[in-house]
NURO-878681 format. One record per residue: chain; residue number from 1; x, y, z of N, C-alpha, C, O, CB in turn. Coordinates in steps of 0.02 Angstrom, whole numbers. Atoms other than C-alpha are relative to their C-alpha. Glycine has a CB too. Layout:
<nodes>
cadena; num; nx; ny; nz; cax; cay; caz; cx; cy; cz; ox; oy; oz; cbx; cby; cbz
A; NUM; X; Y; Z; X; Y; Z; X; Y; Z; X; Y; Z; X; Y; Z
...
</nodes>
This chain:
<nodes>
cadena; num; nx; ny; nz; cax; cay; caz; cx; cy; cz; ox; oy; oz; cbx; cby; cbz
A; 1; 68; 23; 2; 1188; 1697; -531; -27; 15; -70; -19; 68; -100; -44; 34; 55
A; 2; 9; -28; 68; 1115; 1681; -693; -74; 11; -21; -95; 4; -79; 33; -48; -51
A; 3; 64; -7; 23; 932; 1720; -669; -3; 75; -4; 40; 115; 13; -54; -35; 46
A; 4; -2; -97; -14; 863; 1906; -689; -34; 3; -79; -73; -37; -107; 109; 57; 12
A; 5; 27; -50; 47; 827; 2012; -835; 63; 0; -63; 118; 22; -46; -12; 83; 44
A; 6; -66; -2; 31; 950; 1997; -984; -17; 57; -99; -55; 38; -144; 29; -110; -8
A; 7; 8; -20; 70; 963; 2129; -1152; -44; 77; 10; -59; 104; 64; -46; -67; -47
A; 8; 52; -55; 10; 855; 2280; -1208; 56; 58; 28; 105; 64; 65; -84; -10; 50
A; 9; -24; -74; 19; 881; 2456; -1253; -43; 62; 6; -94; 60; -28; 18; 1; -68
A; 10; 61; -50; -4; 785; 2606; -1218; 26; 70; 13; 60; 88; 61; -52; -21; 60
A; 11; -3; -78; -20; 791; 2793; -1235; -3; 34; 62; 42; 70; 40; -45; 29; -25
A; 12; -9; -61; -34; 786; 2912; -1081; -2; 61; 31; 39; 103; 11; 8; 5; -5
A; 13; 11; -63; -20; 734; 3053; -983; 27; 35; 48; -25; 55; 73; -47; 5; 9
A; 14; 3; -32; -59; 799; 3142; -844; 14; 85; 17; 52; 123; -14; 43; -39; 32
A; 15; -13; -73; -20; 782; 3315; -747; 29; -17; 73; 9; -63; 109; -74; 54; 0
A; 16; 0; -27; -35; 886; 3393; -614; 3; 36; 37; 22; 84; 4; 1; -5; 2
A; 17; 6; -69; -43; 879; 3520; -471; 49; -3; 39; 75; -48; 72; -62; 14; 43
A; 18; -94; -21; -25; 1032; 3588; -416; -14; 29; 48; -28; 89; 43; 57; 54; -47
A; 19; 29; -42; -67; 988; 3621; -222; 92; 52; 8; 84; 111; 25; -28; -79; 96
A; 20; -72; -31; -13; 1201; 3689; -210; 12; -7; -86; -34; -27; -122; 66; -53; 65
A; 21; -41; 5; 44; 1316; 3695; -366; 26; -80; 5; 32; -106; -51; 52; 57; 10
A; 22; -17; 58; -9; 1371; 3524; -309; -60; -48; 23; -72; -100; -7; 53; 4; 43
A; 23; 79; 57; -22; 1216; 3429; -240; -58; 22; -38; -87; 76; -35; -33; 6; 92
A; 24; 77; 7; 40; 1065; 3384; -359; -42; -53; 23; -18; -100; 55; 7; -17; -79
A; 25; 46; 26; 5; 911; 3309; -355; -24; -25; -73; -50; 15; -112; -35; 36; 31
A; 26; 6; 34; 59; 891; 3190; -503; -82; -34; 2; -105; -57; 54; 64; -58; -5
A; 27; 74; 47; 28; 707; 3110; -577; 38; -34; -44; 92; -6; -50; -76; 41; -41
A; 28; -18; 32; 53; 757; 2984; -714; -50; -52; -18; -69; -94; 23; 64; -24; 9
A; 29; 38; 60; 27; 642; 2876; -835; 26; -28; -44; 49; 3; -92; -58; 10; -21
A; 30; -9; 32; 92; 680; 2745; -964; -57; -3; -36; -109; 21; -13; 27; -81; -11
A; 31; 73; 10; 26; 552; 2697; -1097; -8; -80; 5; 40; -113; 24; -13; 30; -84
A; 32; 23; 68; -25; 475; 2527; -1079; 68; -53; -69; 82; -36; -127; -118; -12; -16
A; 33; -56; 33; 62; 620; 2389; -1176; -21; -62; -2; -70; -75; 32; 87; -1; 14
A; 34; 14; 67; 0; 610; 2218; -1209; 60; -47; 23; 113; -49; -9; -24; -17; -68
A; 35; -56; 48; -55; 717; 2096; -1091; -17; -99; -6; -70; -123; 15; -24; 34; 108
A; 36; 18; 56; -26; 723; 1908; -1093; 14; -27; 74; 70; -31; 98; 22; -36; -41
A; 37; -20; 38; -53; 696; 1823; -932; 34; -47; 19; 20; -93; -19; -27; -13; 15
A; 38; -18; 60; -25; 784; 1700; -853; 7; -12; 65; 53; 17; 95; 50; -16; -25
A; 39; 9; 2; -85; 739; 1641; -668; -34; -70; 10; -60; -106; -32; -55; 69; 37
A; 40; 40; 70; -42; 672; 1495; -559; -60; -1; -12; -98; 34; 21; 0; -4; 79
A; 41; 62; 16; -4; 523; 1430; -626; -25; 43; -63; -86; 54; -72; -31; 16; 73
A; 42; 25; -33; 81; 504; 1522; -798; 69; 24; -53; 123; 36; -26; -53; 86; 17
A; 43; -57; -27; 22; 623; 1578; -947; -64; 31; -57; -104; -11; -79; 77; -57; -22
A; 44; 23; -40; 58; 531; 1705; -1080; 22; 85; 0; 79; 107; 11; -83; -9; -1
A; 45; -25; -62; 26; 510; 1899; -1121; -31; 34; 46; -65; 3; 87; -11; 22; -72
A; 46; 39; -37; -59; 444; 2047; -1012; 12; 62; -29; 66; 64; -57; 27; -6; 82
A; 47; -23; -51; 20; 436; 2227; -1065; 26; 72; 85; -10; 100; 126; -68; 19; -62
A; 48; -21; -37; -65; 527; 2336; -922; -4; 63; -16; 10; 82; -73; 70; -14; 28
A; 49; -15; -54; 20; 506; 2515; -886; 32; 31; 76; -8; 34; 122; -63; 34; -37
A; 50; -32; -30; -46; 638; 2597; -750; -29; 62; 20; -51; 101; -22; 59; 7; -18
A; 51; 4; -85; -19; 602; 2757; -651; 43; -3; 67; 49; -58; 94; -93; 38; 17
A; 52; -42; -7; -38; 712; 2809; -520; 5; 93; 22; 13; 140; -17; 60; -37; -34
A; 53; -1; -58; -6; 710; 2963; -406; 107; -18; 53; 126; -70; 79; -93; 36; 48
A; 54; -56; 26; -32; 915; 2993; -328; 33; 74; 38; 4; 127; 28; 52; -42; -62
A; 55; -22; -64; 14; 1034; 3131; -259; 67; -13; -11; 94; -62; 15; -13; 51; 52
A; 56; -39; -10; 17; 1173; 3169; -325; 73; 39; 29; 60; 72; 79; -28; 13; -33
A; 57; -46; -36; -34; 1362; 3246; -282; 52; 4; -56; 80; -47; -75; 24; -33; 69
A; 58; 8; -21; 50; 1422; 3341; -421; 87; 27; -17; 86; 81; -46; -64; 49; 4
A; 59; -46; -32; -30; 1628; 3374; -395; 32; 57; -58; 11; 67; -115; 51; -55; 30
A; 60; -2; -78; 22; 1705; 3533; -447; -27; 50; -1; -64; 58; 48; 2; 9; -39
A; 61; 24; -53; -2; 1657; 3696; -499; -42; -10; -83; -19; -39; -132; 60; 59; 17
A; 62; 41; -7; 29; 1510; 3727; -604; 36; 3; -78; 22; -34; -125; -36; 52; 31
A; 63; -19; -15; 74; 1617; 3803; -753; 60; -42; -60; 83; -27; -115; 23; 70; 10
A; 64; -67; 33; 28; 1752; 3665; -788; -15; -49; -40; -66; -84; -40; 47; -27; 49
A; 65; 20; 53; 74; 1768; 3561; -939; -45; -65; -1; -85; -86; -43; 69; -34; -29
A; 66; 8; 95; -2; 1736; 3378; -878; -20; 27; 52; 10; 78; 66; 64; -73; -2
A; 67; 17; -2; -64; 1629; 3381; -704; -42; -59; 7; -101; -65; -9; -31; 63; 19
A; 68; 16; 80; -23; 1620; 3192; -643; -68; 4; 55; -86; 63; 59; 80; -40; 48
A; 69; 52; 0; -10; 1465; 3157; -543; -7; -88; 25; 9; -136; -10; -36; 34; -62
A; 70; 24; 53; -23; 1397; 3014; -410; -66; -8; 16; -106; 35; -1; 30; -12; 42
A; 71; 95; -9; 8; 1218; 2962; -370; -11; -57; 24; -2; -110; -6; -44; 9; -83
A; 72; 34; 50; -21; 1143; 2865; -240; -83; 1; -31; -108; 44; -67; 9; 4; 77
A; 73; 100; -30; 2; 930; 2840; -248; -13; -65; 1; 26; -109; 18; -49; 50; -83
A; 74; 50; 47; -3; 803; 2722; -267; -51; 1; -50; -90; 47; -63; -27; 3; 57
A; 75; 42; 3; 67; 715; 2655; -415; -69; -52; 9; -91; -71; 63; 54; -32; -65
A; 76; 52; 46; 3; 569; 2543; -467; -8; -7; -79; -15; 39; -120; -66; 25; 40
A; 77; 17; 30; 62; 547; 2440; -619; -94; -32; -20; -117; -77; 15; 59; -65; 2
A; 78; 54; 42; -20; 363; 2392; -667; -10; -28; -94; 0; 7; -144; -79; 52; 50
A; 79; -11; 20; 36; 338; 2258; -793; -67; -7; -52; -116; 26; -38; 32; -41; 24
A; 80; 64; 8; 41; 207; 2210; -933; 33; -54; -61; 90; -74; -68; -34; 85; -33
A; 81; -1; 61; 40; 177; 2080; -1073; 39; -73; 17; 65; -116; -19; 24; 22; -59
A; 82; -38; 65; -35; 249; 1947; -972; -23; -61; -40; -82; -80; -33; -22; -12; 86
A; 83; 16; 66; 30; 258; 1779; -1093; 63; -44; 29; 116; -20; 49; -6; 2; -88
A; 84; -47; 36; -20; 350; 1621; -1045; 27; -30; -91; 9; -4; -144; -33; -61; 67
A; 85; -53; 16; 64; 474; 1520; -1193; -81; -23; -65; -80; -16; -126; 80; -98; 28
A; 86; 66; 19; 27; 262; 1447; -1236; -32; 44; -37; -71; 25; -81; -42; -16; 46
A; 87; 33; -64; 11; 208; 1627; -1271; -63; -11; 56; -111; 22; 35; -27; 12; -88
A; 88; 28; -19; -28; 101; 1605; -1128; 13; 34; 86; 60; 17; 121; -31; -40; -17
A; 89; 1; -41; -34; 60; 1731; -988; 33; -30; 60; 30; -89; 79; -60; 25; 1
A; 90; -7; -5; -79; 132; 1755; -821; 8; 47; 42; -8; 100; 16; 40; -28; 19
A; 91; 1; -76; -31; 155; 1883; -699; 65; 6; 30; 99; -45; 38; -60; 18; 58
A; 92; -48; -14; -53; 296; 1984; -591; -6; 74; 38; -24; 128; 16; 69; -6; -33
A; 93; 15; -67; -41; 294; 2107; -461; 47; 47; -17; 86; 29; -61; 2; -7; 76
A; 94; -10; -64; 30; 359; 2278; -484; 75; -10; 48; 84; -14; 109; -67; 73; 13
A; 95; -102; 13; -42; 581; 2255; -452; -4; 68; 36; -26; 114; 3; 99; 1; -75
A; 96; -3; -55; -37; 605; 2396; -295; 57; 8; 27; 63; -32; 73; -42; 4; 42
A; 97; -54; 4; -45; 773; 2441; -230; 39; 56; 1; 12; 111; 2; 38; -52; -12
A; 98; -32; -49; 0; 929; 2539; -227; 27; 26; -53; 7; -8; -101; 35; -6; 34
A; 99; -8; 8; 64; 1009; 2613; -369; 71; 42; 0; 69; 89; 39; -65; 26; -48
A; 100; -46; -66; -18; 1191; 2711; -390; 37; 13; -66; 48; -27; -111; 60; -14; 68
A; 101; -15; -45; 74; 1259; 2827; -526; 62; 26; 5; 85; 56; 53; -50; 65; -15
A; 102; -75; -36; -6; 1430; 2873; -580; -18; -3; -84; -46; -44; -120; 89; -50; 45
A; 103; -17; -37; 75; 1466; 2986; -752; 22; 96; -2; 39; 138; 39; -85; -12; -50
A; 104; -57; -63; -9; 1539; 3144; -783; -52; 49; -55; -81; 13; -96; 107; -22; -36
A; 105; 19; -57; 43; 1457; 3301; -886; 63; 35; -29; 115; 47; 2; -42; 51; 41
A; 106; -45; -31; 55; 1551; 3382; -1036; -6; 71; -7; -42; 92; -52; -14; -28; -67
A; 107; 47; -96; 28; 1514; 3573; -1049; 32; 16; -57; 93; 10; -64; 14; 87; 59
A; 108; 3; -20; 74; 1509; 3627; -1218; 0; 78; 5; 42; 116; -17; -69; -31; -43
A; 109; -7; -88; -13; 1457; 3808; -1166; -43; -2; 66; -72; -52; 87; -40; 64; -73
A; 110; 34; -7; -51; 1381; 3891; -1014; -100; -50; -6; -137; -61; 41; 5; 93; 4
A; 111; 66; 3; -39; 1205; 3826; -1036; 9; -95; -33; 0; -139; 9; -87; 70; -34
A; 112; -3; 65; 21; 1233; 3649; -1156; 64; -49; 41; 114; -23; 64; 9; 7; -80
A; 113; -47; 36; 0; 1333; 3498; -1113; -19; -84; -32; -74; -113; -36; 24; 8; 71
A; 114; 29; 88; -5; 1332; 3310; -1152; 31; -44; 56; 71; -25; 99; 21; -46; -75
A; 115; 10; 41; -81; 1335; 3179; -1020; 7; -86; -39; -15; -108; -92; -109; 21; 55
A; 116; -23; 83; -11; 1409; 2978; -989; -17; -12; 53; 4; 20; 101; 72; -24; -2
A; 117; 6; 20; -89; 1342; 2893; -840; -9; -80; -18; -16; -102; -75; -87; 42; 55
A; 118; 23; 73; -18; 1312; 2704; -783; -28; 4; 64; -16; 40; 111; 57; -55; 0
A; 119; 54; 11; -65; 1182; 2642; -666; 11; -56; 12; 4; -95; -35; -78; 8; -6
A; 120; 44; 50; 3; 1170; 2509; -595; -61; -20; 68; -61; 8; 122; 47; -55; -12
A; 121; 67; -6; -40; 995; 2444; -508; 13; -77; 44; 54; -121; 31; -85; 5; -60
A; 122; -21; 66; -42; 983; 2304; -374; -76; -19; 32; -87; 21; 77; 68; 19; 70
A; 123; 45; 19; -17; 817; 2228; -332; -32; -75; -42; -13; -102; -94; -32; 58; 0
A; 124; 20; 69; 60; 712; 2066; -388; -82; -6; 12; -117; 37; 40; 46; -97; 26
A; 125; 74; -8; 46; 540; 2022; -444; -20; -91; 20; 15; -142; 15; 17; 26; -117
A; 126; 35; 68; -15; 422; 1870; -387; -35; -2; -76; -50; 49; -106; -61; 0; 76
A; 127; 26; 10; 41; 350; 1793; -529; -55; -61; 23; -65; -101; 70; 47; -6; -47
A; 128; 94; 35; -34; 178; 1713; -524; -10; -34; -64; 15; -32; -120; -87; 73; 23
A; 129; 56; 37; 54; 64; 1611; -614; -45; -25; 20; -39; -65; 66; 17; -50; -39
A; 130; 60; 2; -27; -112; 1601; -597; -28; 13; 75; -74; -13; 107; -12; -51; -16
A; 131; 14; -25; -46; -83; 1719; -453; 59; -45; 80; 65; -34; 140; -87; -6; -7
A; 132; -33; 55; -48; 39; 1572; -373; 83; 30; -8; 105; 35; -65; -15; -96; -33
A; 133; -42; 11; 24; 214; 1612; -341; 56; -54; -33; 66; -106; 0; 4; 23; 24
A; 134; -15; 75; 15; 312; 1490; -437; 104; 20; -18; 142; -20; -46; -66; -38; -92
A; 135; -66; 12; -20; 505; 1577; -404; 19; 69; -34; -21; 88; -77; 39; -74; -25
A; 136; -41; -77; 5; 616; 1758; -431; 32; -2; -60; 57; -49; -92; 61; 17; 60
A; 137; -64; 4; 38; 705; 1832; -542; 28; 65; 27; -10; 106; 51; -7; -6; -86
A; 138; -36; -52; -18; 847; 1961; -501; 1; 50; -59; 22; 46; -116; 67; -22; 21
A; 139; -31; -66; 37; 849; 2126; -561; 41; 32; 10; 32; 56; 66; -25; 41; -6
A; 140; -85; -30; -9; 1027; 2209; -568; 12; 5; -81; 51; -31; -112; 70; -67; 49
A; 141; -28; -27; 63; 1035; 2281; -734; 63; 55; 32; 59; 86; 85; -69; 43; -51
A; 142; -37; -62; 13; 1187; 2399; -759; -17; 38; -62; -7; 12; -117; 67; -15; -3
A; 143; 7; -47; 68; 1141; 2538; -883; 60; 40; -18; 103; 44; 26; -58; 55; 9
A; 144; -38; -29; 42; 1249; 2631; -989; -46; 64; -74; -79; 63; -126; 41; -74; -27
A; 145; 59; -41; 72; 1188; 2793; -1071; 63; 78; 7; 108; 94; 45; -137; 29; 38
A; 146; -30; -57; 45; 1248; 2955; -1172; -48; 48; 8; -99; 26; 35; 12; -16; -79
A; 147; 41; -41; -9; 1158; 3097; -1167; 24; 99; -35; 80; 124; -39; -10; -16; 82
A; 148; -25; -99; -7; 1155; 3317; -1208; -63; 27; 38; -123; 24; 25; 6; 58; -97
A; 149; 59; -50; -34; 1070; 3423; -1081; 20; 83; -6; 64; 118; -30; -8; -21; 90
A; 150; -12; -78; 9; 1028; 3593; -1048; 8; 26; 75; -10; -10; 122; -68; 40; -42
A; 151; 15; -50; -91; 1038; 3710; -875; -33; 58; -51; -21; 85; -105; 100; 39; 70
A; 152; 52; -78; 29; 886; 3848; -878; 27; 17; 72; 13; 71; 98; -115; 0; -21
</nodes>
């Protein structure tokens, strides 16, 4: 299917809480990116910003080199500056769905490590105009991100 969300790059946040050594509780934000659209009934730009709460299952033991890492949850995308190919306005509702995580942590020393993961998100977005819907687009980005965290 070739409608949806296509492109953009964006920095990164996430914290989480380690209820076991192996099971976390993840928050994750992106920062807002710039995506061109392409869907039924419009093709232009949209600025997206991801958040996603998930939990996690973390395998191994806390202290080993490489510790791989899965991640169901549930995200929400909400959009802004919506222009069509005209530069003029349109709207889309806020993409809501499932979301799942696989990447691995590096430990560097007991408290640093750096981090590889991919996401990807699965939901889609009505798009409007003048309050009318006038047809979807799919959201299913896969992300790809790098990272160094800390444990306090």
């Amino acid at each position: 299917d070739s409608r949806g969300l296509k492109g953009g790059s964006a920095a990164s946040l996430s914290a989480a809480y380690h209820i076991t050594d192996n099971i976390a509780i993840e928050a994750w934000a992106a920062d807002k990116s710039e995506h061109k659209v392409v869907g039924q009934g419009v093709a232009g730009s949209v600025k997206a910003q991801p958040y996603a709460l998930s939990g996690q299952y973390h395998f191994g033991q806390t202290g080993q080199a490489i510790r791989p890492y899965v991640g169901l949850g549930y995200y929400q995308a909400e959009f802004k500056d919506e222009r069509d190919a005209n530069g003029q306005p349109f709207g889309m509702t806020h993409a809501k769905g499932a979301m799942g995580t696989v990447g691995a942590n590096f430990n560097i020393t007991e408290r640093w490590f750096t981090r590889a993961e991919a996401r990807y998100m699965k939901g889609d977005s009505d798009v409007t105009r003048g309050g009318q819907k006038v047809g979807e687009a799919t959201v299913d980005p896969w992300t790809v991100g790098v990272g160094v965290g800390s444990r306090f």
